[in-house]
N, C-alpha and C positions, 0 to 999 in steps of 0.2 A: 737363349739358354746355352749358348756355344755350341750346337749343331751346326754339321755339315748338309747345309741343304739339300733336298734331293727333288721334291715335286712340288709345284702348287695344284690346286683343285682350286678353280674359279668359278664364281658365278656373275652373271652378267644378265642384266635387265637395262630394257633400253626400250624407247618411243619406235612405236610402230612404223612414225614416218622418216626415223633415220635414217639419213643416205648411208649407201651401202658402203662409201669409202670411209665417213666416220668410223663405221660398226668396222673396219678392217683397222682402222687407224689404234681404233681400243686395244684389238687383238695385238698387233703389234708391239704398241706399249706394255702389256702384260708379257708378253714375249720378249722382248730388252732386257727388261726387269729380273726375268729368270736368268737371262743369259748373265746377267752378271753377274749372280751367285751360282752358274754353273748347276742350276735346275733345269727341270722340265714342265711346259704347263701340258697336263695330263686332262685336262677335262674338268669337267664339274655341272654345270647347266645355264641354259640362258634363256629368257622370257621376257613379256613383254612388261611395261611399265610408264608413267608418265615422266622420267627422263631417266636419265643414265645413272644406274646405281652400281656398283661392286665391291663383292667382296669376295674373301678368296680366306683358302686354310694352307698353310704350309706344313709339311711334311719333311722329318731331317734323321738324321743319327747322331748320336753321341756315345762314348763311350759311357760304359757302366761306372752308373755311380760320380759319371764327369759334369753332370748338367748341372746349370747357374741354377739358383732358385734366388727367391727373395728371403728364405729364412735361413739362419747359420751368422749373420753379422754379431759379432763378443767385442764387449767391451775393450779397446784400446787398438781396435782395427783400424785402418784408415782409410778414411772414404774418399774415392777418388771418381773421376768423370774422366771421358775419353777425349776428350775435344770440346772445344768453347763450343755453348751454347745461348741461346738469343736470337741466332739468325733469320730461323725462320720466321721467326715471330717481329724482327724488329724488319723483314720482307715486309709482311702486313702491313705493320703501324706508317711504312714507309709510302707503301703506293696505293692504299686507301684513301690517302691522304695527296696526293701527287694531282697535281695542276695539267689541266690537257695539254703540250704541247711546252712545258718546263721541267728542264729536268733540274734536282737540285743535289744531284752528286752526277760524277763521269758516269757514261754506259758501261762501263768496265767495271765497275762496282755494282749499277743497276744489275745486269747480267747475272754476276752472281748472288745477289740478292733474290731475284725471281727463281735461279734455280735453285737456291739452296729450298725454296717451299713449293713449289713443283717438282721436285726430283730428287725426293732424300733418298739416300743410301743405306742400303744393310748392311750393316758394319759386320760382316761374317768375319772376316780376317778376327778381328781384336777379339771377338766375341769365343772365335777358337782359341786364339792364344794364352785367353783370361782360363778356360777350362781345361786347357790341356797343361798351363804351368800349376796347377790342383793347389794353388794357394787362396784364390777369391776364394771367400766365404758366405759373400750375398750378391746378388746382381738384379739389376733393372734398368730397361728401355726409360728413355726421357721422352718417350710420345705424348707423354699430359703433361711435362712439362719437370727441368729438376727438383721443381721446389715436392711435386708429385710423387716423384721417381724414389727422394732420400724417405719421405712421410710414409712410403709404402714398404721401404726396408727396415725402417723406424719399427714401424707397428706388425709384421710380419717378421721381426727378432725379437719382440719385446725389450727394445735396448730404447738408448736417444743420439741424437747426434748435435757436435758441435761444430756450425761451419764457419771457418774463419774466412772475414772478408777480405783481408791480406791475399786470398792464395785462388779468390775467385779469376780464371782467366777470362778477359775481356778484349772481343773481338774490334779492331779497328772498323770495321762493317758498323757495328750495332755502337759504337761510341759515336760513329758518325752521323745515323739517322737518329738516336737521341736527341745528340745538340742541338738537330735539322727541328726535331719534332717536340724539344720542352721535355721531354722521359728520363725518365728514371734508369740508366743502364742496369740495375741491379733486379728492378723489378721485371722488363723484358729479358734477362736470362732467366729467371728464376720460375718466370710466366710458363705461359702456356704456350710455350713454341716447339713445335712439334719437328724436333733436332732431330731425334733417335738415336741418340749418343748413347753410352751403356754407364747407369751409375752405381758403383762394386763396392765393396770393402776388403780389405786385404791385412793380414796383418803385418804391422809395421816392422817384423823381424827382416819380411820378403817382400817389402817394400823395392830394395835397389835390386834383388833378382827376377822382378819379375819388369822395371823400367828396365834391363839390362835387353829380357825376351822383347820387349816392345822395340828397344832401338836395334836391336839387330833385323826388324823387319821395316825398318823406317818410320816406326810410330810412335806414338807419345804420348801420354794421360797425365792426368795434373790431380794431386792431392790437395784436398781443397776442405778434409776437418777430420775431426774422429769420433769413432762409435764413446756415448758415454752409459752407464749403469740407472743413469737418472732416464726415466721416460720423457718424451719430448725432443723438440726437436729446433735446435735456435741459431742464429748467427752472432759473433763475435766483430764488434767494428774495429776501425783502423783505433777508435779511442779506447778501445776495451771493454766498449758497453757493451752488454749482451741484449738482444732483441728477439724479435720473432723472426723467422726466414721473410724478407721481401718477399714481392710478386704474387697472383692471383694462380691456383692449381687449376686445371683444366676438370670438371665434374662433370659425369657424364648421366645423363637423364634419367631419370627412374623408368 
């Protein structure tokens, strides 16, 4: 929501007969994690359980009136994403799948493949930059995934969106474990790969002023369709046909 993080509150449930250095090994992870948003874990509680569960609330600031929401996206905004997404996801498809003792890309690519889905990032930096240049007008996390992220900006503006497939960025990662694995690149971005990318709308006036904030901090986000007046929400192909958004949304259980 473009907060400056300040604490998390953790909860942590674990097996009674977990070695004591695992249960430090936890703590420590959750401790990384903050440091790198420049928080604190402040507490929260821990119990017993048949394996290791957490979860945690975070806590931040923002200025008044500065926070991202999902509602506010108008017609002829442009919807843009912060960075390719698939990774995670095309992680899974990749070593699910993977032969004991074959590897079928370099370890140098494996590597970042297993981190990008062990060890996503809070994109705080972009997440301040989108709130404090007071131009985004909607935003949302791609945890369920982008085809998830636009459906939810969609229906909490009451607008639609057009995403052109022209302008989808595609990760040389996730074009590689496709061809490895028969996939669809379009549908593993669009899936349920839990990026955590931030996907915004912005109007197209402050389009290059606000790519101008991004590149003075070294960053970069890709415009990739625009808010329409029609409800719905569909992709445009390289031939012009219009279709429904690829890929499967991540739904979470009732």
């Amino acid at each position: 929501m473009g907060a400056q993080p300040v604490a998390l509150l953790s909860v942590i449930r674990y097996p009674k007969d977990l070695p004591d250095e695992e249960f430090e090994a936890v703590i420590k992870g959750i401790q990384s994690g903050c440091l790198q948003v420049g928080a604190r874990n402040v507490g929260g509680d821990i119990g017993t359980a048949e394996r290791i569960i957490l979860s945690a609330a975070a806590i931040g600031t923002v200025e008044p009136g500065a926070a991202l929401r999902r509602t506010g996206a108008r017609e002829g905004d442009a919807l843009c994403t912060t960075g390719y997404t698939g990774i995670a996801g095309a992680a899974q498809k990749y070593f699910y799948d993977l032969r004991e003792g074959i590897h079928d890309l370099p370890l140098e690519i494996e590597d970042r493949l297993i981190t990008a889905w062990r060890r996503p990032q809070a994109l705080v930096r972009q997440g301040r930059l989108l709130s404090s240049s007071k131009t985004v007008t909607s935003c949302q996390d791609s945890s369920d995934g982008v085809k998830a992220a636009i459906e939810s900006l969609a229906a909490a503006s009451r607008i639609g969106f057009r995403v052109s497939e022209q302008r989808i960025p595609i990760d040389p990662m996730v074009e590689a474990v496709c061809k490895l694995r028969n996939l669809d690149p379009l549908n593993v971005i669009f899936g349920d790969s839990v990026d955590f990318q931030l996907v915004f709308t912005v109007p197209p006036e402050d389009v290059a002023e606000l790519e101008g904030i991004f590149s003075s901090a070294d960053l970069e986000f890709f415009q990739i369709g625009t808010a329409t007046s029609d409800p719905g929400v569909c992709m445009v192909g390289l031939d012009g046909k219009i279709s429904p958004l690829p890929g499967e949304a991540w739904r979470h259980g009732s």
